[in-house]
C-alpha positions in Angstrom: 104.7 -79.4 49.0 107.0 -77.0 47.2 106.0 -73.4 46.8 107.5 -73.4 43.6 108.0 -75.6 40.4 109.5 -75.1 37.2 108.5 -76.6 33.6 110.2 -76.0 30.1 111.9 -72.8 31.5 108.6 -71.4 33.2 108.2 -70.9 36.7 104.9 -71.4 38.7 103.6 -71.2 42.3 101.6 -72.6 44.5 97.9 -71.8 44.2 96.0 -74.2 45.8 97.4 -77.0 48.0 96.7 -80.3 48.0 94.5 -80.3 51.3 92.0 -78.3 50.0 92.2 -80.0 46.3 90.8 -83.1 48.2 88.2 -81.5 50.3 86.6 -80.5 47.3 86.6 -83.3 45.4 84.6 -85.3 48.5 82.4 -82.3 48.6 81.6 -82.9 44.9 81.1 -87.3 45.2 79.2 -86.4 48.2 76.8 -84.2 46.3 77.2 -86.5 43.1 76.0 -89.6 45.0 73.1 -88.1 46.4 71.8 -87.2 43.2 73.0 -90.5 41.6 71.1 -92.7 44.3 68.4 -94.3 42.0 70.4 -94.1 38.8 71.2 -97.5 36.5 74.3 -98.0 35.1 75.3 -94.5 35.7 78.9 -94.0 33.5 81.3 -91.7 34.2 83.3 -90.8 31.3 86.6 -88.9 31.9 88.4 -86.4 29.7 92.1 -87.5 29.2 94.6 -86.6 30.2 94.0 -84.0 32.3 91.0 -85.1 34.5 92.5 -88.4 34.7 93.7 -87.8 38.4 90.9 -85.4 39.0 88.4 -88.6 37.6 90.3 -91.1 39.5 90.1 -89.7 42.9 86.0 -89.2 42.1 85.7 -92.6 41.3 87.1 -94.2 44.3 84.6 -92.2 46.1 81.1 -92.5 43.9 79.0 -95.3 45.3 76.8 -97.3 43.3 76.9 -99.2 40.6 79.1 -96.6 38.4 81.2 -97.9 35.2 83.9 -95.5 34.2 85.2 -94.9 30.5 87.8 -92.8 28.6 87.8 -90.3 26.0 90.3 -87.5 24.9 89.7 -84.0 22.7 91.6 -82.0 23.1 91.7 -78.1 22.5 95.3 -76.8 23.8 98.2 -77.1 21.6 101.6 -76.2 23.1 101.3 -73.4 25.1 98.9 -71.4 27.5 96.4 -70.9 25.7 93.2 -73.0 23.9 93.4 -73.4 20.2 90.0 -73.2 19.9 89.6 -76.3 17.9 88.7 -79.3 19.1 90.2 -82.6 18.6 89.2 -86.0 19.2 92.3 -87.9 19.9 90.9 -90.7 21.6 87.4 -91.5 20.4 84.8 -92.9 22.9 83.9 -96.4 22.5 81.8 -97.1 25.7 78.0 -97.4 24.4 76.3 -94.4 26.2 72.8 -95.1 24.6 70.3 -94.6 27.0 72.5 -93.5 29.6 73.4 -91.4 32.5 76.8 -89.8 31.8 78.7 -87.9 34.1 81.5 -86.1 32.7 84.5 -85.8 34.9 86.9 -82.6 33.4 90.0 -81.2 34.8 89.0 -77.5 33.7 86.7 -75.8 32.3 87.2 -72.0 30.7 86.6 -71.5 27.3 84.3 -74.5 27.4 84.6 -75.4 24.3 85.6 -79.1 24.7 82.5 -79.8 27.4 80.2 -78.8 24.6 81.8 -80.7 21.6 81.8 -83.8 24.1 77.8 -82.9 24.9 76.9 -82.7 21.5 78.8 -85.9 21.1 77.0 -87.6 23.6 73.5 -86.3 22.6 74.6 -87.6 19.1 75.4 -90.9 19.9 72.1 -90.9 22.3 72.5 -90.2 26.1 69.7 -90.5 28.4 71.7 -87.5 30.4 74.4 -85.8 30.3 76.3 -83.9 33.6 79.2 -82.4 34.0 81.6 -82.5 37.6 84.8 -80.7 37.2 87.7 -79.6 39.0 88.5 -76.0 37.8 85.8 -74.2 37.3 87.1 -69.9 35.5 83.8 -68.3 35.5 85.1 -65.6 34.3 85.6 -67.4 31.1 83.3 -69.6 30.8 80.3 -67.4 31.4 81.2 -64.4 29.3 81.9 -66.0 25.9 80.1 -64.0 22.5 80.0 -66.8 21.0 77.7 -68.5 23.4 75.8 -66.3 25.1 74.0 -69.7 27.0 76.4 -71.9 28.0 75.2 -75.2 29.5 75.7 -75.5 32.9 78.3 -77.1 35.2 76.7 -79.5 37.4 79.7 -79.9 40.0 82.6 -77.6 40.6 85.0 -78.5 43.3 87.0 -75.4 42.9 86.7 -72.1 40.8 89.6 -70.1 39.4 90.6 -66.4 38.6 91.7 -66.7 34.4 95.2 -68.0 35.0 97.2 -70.6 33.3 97.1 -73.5 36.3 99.3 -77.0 36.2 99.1 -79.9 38.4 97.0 -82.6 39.5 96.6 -84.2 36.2 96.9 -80.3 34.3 99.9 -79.7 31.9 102.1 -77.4 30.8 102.9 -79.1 27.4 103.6 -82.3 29.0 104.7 -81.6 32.7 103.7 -81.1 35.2 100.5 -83.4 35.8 102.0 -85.3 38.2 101.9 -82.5 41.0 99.7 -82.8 43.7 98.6 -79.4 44.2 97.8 -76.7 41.7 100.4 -74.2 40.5 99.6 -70.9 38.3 102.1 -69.5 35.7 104.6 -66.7 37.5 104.8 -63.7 35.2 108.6 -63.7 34.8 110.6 -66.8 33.2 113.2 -68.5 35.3 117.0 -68.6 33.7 118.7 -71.8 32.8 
């Protein structure tokens, strides 16, 4: 595992190895299928692209009879920082009426894609609605104006300090997903 990667020009550096990426994510289906035991049809709906590794690695350790589905908002646009719009790019076409949905996200901050995607859900008539994730910024999340309750985060395999963070499924407009650890942005830019 390198302790350094660059992407478009920007350097970034180890922040948390893989080892304890994957600790936490068996921590989290551990916890998930204890609650999950008597659930039917339990779905588990994962945000592209980011969470699709994050998702991925979840699934293969979920017991039970869990179905998994895709959908993809999206609220970054080139850069570091969230747009603060949400997109759906990818619209959800798994029937979650009557359901219990687990979300699986790569990140949540701003959290303002996990609650478009809950209100989307409750529109279209979930029986439940939970949320696993892999980065966690309470810092963020929990001190927004604008939502003074924000709904809560069911499973968090790792928390974060309010840095930019790439890897394991995370981009940095379009690289970088593929790294098996996670990497935060360096303050200084590298030279070509």
């Amino acid at each position: 595992m390198e302790p350094f990667c660059t992407l478009h020009n920007r350097r970034f550096e180890l922040y948390i190895p893989a080892e304890t990426i994957h600790r936490a994510i068996t921590r989290v289906a551990e916890q998930i299928n204890q609650d999950y035991t008597n659930i039917v049809r339990p779905l588990l709906l994962v945000t592209l692209s980011g969470a699709v590794v994050f998702g991925g690695e979840l699934f293969r350790q979920l017991r039970g009879p869990f179905e998994i589905a895709f959908v993809k908002l999206a609220s970054y646009g080139a850069g570091t920082t969230s747009s603060g719009v949400v997109s759906v790019d990818v619209p959800l076409t798994a029937d979650v009426r009557g359901r219990d949905v687990l979300i699986a996200e790569d990140v949540v901050d701003t959290g303002t894609t996990i609650h478009r995607l809950r209100d989307m859900l409750n529109e279209c008539g979930a029986r439940s609605i939970r949320v696993a994730t892999l980065l966690l910024k309470p810092d963020i999340y929990y001190h927004r104006p604008e939502r003074p309750n924000p709904m809560p985060i069911d499973y968090v395999a790792l928390e974060s300090e309010p840095k930019f963070i790439v890897g394991y499924g995370m981009d940095y407009d379009e690289q970088g997903r593929n790294l098996g650890a996670l990497y935060t942005l360096c303050e200084e830019k590298t030279h070509e």
